[in-house]
C-alpha positions as CSV (number, residue, x, y, z in Angstrom):
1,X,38.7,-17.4,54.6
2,X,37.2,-19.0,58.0
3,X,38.7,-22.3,59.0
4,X,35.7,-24.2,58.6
5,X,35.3,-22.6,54.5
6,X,39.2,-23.1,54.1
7,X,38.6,-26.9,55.0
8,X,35.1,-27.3,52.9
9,X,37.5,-25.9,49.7
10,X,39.0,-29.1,50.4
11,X,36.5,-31.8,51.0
12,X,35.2,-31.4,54.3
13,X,31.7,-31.9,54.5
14,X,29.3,-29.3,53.8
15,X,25.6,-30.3,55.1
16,X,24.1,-32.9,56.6
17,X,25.4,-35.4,60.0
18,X,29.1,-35.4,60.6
19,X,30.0,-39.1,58.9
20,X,30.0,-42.4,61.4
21,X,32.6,-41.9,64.2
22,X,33.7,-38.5,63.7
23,X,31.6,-36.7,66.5
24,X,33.4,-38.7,69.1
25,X,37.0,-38.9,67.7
26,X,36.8,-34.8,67.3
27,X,36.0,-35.1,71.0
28,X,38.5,-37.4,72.2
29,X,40.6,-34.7,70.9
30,X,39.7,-31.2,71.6
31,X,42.5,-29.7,71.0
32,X,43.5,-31.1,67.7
33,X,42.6,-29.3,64.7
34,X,41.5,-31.6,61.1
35,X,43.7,-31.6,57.7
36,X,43.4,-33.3,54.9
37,X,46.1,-36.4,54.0
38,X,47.4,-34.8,50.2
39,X,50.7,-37.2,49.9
40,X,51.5,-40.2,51.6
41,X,55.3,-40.9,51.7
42,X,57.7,-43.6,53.1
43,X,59.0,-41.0,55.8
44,X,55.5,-39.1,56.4
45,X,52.9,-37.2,55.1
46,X,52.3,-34.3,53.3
47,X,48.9,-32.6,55.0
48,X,46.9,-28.9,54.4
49,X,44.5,-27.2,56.3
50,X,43.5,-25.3,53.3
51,X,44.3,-24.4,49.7
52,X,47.0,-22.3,50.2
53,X,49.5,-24.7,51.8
54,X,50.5,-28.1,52.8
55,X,53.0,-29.1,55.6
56,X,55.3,-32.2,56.3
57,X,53.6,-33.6,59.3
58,X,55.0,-36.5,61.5
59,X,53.2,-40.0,61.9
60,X,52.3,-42.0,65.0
61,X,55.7,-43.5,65.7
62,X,53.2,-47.2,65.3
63,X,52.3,-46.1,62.0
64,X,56.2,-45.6,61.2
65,X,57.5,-48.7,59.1
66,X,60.8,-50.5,60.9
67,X,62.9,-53.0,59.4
68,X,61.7,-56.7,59.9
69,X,59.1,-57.6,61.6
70,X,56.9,-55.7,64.4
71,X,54.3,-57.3,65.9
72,X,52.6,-54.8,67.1
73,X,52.9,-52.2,64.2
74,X,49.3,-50.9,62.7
75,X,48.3,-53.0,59.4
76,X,49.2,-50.4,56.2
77,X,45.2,-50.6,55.6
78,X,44.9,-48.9,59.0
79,X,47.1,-45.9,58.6
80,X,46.7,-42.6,56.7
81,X,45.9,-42.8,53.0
82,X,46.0,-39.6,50.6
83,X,42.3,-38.7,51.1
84,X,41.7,-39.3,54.8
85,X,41.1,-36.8,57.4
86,X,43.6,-36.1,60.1
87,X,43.9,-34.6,64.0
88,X,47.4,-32.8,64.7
89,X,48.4,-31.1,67.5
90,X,51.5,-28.7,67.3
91,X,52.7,-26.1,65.1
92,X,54.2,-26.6,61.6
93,X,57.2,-27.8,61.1
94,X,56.4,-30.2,64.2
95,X,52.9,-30.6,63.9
96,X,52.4,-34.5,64.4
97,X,49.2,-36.8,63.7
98,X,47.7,-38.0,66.9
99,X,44.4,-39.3,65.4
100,X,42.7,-40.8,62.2
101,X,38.8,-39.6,61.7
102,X,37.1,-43.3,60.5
103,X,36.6,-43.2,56.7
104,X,33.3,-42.6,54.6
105,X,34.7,-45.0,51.6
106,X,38.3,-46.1,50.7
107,X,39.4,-47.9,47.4
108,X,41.8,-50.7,48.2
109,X,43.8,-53.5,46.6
110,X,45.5,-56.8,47.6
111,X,48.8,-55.7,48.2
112,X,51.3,-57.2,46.3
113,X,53.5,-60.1,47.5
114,X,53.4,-63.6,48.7
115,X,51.3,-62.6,52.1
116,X,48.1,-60.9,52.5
117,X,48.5,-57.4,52.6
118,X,45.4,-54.6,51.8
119,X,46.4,-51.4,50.7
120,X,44.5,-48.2,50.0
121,X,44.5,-46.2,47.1
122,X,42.5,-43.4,47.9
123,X,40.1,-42.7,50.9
124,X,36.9,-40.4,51.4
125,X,36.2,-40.0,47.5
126,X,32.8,-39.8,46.2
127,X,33.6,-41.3,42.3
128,X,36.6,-43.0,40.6
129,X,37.0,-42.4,37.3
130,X,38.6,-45.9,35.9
131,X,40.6,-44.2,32.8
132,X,41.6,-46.1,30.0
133,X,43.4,-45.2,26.3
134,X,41.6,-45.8,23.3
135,X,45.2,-46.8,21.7
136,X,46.8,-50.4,21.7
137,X,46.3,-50.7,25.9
138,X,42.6,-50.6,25.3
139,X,41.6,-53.4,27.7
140,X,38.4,-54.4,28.4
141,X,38.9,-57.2,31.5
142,X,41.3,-54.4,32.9
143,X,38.3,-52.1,33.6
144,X,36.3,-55.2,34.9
145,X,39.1,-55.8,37.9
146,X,39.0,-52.3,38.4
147,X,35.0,-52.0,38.3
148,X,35.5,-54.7,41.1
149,X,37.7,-53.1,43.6
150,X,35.3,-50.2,43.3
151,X,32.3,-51.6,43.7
152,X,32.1,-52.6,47.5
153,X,33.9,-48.7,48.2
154,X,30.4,-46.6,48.3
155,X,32.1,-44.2,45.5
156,X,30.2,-44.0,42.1
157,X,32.6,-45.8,39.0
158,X,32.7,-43.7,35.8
159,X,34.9,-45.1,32.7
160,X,36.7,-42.6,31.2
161,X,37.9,-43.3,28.0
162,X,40.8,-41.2,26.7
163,X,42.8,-40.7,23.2
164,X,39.4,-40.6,21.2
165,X,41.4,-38.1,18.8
166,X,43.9,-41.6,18.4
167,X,41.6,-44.0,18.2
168,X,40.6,-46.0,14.8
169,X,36.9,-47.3,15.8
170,X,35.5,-45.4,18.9
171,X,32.2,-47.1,18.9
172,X,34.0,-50.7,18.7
173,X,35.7,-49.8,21.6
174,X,32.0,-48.2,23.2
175,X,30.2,-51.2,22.2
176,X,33.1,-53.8,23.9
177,X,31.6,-52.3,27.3
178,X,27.8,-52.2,26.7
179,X,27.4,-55.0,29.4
180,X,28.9,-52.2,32.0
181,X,26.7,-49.9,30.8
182,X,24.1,-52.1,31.0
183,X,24.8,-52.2,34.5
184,X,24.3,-48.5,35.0
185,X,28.2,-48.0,34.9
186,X,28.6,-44.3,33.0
187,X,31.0,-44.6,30.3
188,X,32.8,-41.5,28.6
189,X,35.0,-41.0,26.1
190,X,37.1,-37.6,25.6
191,X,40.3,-36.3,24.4
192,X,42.3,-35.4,27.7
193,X,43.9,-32.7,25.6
194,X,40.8,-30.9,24.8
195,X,39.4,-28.7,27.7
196,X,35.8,-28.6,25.9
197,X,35.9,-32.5,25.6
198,X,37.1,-32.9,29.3
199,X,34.3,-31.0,30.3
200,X,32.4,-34.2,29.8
201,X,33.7,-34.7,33.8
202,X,32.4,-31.7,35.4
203,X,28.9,-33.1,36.2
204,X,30.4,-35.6,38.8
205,X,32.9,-32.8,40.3
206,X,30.8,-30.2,42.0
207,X,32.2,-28.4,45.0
208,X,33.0,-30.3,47.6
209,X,33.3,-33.9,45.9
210,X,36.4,-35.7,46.0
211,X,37.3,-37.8,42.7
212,X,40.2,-40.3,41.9
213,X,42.0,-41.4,39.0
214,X,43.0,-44.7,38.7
215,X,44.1,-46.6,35.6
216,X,47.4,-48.0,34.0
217,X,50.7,-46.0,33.3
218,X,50.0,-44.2,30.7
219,X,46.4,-44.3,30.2
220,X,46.2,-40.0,30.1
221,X,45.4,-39.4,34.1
222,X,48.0,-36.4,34.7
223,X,46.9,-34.9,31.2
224,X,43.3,-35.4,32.4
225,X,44.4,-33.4,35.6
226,X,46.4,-31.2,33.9
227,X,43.6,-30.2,31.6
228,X,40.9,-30.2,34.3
229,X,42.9,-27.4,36.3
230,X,44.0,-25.4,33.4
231,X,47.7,-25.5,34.1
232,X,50.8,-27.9,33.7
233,X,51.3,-29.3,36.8
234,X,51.8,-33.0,36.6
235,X,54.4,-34.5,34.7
236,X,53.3,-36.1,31.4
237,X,55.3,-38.4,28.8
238,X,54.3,-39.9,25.7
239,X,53.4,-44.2,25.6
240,X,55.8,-46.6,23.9
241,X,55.3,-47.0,20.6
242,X,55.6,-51.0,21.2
243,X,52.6,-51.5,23.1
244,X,51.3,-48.0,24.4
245,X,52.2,-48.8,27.7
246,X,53.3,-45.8,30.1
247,X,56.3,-44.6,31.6
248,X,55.0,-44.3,35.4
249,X,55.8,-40.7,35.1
250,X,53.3,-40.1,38.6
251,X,55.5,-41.3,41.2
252,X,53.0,-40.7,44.0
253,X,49.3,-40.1,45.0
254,X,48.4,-37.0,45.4
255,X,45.3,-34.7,46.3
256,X,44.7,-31.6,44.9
257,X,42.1,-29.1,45.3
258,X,40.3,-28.4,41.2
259,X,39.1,-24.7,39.9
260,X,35.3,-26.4,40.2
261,X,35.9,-26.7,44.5
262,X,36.4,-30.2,43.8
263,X,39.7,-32.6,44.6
264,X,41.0,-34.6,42.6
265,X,43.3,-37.5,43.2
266,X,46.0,-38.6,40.6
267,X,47.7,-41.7,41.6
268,X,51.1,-43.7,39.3
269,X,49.7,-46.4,36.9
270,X,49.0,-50.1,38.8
271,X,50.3,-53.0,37.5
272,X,48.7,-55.5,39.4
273,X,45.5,-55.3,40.9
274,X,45.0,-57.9,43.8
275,X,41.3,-58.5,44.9
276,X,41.0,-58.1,48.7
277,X,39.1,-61.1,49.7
278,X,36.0,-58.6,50.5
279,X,34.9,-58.3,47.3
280,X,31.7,-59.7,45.7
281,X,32.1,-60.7,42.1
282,X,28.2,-61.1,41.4
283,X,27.4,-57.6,42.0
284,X,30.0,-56.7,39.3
285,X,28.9,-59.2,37.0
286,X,25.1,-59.2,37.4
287,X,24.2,-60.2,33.8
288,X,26.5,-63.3,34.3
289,X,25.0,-64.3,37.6
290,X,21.5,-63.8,36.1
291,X,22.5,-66.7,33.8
292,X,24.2,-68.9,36.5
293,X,21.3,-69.0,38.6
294,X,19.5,-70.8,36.1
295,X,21.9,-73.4,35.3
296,X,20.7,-77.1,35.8
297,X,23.1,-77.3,38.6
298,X,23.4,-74.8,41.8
299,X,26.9,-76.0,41.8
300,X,27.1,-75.5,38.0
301,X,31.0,-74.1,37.0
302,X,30.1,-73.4,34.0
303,X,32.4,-75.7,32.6
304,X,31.5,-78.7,31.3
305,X,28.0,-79.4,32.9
306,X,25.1,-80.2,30.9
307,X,22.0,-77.3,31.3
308,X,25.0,-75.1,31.9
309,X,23.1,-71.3,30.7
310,X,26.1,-69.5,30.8
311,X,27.8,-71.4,28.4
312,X,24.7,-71.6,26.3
313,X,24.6,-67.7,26.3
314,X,28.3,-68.1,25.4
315,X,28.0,-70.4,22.3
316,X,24.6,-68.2,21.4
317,X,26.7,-65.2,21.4
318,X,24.3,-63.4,23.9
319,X,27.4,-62.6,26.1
320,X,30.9,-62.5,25.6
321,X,32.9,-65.2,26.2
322,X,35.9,-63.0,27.5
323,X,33.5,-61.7,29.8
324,X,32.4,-64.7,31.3
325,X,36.5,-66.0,31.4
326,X,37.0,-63.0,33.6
327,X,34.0,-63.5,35.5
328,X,35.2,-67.0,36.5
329,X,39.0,-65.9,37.1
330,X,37.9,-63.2,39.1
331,X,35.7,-65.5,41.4
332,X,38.6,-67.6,42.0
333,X,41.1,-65.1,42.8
334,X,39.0,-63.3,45.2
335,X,38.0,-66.8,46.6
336,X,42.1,-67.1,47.3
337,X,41.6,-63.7,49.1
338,X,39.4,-64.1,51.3
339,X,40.7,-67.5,52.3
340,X,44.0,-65.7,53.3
341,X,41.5,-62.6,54.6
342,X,39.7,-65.8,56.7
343,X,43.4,-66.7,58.5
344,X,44.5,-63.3,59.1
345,X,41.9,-62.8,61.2
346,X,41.7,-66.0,62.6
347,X,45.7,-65.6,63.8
348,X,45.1,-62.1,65.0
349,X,42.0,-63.4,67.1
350,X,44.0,-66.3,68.4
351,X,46.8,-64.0,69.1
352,X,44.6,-61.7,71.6
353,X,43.4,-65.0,73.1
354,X,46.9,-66.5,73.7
355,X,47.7,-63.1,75.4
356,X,44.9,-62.6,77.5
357,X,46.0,-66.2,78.9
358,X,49.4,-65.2,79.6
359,X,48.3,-62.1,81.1
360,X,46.1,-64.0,83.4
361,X,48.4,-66.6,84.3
362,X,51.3,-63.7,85.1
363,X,48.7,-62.3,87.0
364,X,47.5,-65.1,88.7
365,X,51.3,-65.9,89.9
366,X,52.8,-62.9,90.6
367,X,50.1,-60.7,91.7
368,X,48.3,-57.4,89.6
369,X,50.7,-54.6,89.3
C-alpha cells in the first residue's frame, strides 16, 4: 500500500481542497510526515501511519502536564485529541510530534471542576452517534445536552438507540424524541448484538468517514464497536441491575480503523457533560424558540409572565414540559459558560498586554538585546 492510500484507510482526506490551514502547516514542516492521534494518554500518545500499526510517540514538552501551575503550558483544548492529525519527525520508538494540522470539527465539553477548562472528545469526525439503552437509563434530557455539545461541531448527530431486544415499549421510547426528529436529528434503534440490526449504521460510515461514540457507561458503545468490526475487541460487561448504569469498562478513547474503511471512535461513558460557553441553545431547541419569540414579552422567561407561549404550549400539551425545563436549564448553564469563557479571555488578553509593557519598559531601560 502507498503512503498516501495507507493514510486515506485512515481518515485522511480523499478529494477535494486540503481542509483550512493544512497547506501551510505541511509546509512549515517539510520534513515531517502526518499520523493519525489513535489514543491519547497522560504520558503520550498512541499514533499510526496506517492500519497495520500504531507507535508511542512523544509530545511537545509544552503540551506535557507538570505538577502545579505553568503559565505558559498550552490550554488541554489545544493539544492532540484522539482524531487529530499529527507531524513527527524521527524514527519509531523516538519519533516525536512537532506540529498539530488545524482541525475540520472537534466535539468538546466543559471540563470538569471549579475553573473553566474545555476539553475535547474527539476531533476530525464527520457524525456522532449519541447512543443510548432502551433499559431503565433511557434518558431523554441526556441526549438533549449531548445533541448540544454536537451541534456547534460541524459533524452530523445520529441517536442510536440500543437494547431494543430489552426494551418493553420501543415506540414510547421513539415517540419521547419526536421533537429531535422533528428537527431533522436521525434517530435509530437496533440491537448492538445483532450484526443485521447494526447494519442500520453503515449508511453514515462509508470509506473514509470518521464516526464517534459517545454516550453514558453502559449504554452498548464497545458492543456496538465490537459488532460493527466483527470481532471481540473491546471489553464489554453487563449494567447493574439497580439502575442499568455501566461499569466504565472503556478506560480510554480510542480510534480504530472499521471493515467498511471507516473509523470509528469509542470513548469511556461521561458522567458530566459541561456546556462550553460556545454553544447556542436555540439552534438545538428550535421548536422552543419558535414559541418564545412570540411571547408578549422579548424578555419573556417563561416563567410567570402573562402572554407567556411557551408555557401556553406547555399547559396545551403541544410540547413537553421536560423539554422546555431542559431548554431553560441548559440556557442558564451555558450562559455561566461563557461568562467564565468571557474572563478567560479577557485575563489572557490582559496578560499579553501587561507583558508587552514590561517588555518595553526592560527595553526602554536597559537597551534591546
Amino acid at each position: 500500500m502507498n503512503p498516501v492510500a495507507a493514510l486515506q484507510a485512515i481518515g485522511w482526506p480523499v478529494d477535494g481542497p486540503s481542509p483550512a490551514g493544512w497547506p501551510e502547516v505541511l509546509a512549515a514542516h517539510p520534513q515531517a510526515r502526518p499520523a493519525r492521534v489513535v489514543e491519547q494518554h497522560r504520558s503520550g500518545y498512541v499514533v499510526a501511519e496506517d492500519t497495520d500499526a500504531t507507535h508511542a510517540v512523544e509530545s511537545p514538552a509544552e503540551w506535557q502536564r507538570a505538577p502545579g501551575y505553568r503559565r505558559n503550558s498550552v490550554p488541554a483544548e489545544a493539544r492532540a485529541a484522539v482524531g487529530d492529525w499529527v507531524l513527527l519527525e524521527g524514527a519509531h520508538p523516538r519519533a516525536k510530534i512537532v506540529a498539530l494540522l488545524p482541525r475540520r470539527t472537534a466535539i468538546k465539553r466543559g471540563a470538569a471542576g471549579e475553573h473553566y477548562k474545555q476539553q475535547v472528545i474527539a476531533a476530525n469526525v464527520d457524525v456522532v452517534f449519541v447512543v443510548c439503552g432502551l433499559d431503565a437509563d433511557f434518558n431523554p434530557r441526556r441526549i438533549e445536552r449531548y445533541l448540544l455539545l454536537v451541534a456547534g461541531s460541524g459533524a452530523t448527530p445520529v441517536v442510536v438507540l440500543t437494547k431494543a431486544d430489552l426494551a418493553g415499549d420501543v415506540p414510547g421510547s421513539v415517540d419521547a424524541l419526536m421533537a429531535l426528529a422533528a428537527q431533522g436529528v436521525a434517530v435509530r434503534t437496533l440491537n448492538a448484538r445483532e450484526v443485521d440490526s447494526v447494519a442500520a449504521l453503515h449508511p453514515y460510515l462509508p470509506a473514509g468517514t470518521t464516526a464517534v461514540l459517545v454516550g453514558s457507561s453502559g449504554a452498548g458503545k464497545s458492543t456496538l464497536t465490537n459488532t460493527l468490526l466483527g470481532i471481540e475487541r473491546m471489553k464489554t460487561a453487563a449494567v447493574r441491575e439497580s439502575d442499568a448504569r455501566g461499569r466504565h469498562t472503556t478506560t480510554h478513547r480510542a480510534l480504530i480503523a472499521l471493515p467498511t474503511g471507516a473509523c470509528l471512535i469509542d470513548t469511556p461513558g461521561m458522567r458530566e457533560l459541561k456546556p462550553t460557553g460556545e454553544e447556542v441553545v436555540e439552534d438545538s431547541f428550535a421548536d422552543v424558540e419558535a414559541l418564545a419569540e412570540v411571547c408578549r414579552f422579548r424578555d419573556c422567561t417563561h416563567d410567570r409572565e402573562p402572554g407567556c407561549a411557551v408555557r401556553a404550549a406547555v399547559e396545551a400539551g403541544t410540547v413537553d414540559s421536560a423539554r422546555v425545563a431542559n431548554f431553560l436549564k441548559l440556557r442558564d448553564e451555558v450562559a455561566g459558560a461563557a461568562n467564565q469563557l468571557a474572563t478567560r479571555l479577557a485575563s489572557k488578553a490582559n496578560a499579553r498586554v501587561q507583558g508587552k509593557a514590561l517588555g518595553k519598559r526592560l527595553d526602554e531601560k536597559y537597551g534591546k538585546h
